[in-house]
N, C-alpha and C positions, 0 to 999 in steps of 0.2 A: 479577501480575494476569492473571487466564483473561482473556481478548477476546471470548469465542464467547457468553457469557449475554449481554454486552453488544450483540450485533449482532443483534437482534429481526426485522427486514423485510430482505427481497430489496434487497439495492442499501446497506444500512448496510456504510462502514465507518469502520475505525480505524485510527490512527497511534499506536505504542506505542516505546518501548525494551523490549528483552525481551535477557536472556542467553543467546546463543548457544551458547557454550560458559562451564566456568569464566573469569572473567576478563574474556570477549569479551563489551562490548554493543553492540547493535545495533540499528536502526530496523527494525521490522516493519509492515506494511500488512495488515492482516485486513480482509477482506472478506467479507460474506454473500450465498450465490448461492443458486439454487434448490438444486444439489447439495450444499450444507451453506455451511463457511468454510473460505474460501483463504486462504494467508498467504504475502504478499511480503517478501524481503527488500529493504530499502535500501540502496543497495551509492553507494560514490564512489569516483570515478576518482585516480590521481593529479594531476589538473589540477584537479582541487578541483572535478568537479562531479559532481549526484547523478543516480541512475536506477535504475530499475529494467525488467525487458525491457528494451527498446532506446532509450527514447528519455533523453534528459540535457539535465536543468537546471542552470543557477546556484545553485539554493536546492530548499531541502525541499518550501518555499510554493508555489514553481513549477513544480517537476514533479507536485503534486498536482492542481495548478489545470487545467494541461494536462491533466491526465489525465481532470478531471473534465468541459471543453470541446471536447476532441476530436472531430469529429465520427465520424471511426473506432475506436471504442474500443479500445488498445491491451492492452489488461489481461485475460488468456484466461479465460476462466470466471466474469466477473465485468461484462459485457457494461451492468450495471444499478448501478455503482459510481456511486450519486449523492448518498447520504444519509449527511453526517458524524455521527459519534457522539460 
């Protein structure tokens, strides 16, 4: 599945699985900014928990949630990440 038809407005985005490599799948965060769509990977630690840049949840739920709550928006180019798709 493309992400990028689906992210219509500045500030949409998405949580997908997408294939990294053969084999490897992965959690991607696409996002629409003014500059086009960004896409983050979701990465987990070996203590079992997730993030992406720097900060790290428990859960998938919760570092989205933070992300969306933040008042420093942690997420570069994407400063307007409000709108789930």
């Amino acid at each position: 599945m493309d992400a990028e038809p689906l992210l219509k407005r500045e500030g949409d985005f998405l949580l997908r699985k997408t294939e990294h490599s053969p084999g490897m799948i992965v959690l991607a965060l696409s996002c629409k900014t003014e500059a086009g769509v960004k896409h983050f990977m979701i990465n987990q630690d070996p203590d079992g928990t997730f993030y992406f840049e720097h900060h790290h949840e428990k859960s998938i739920a919760d570092l989205i949630a933070w992300h969306l709550w933040v008042e420093i928006n942690p997420i570069p180019f994407c400063a307007e990440a409000r709108g789930p798709v």
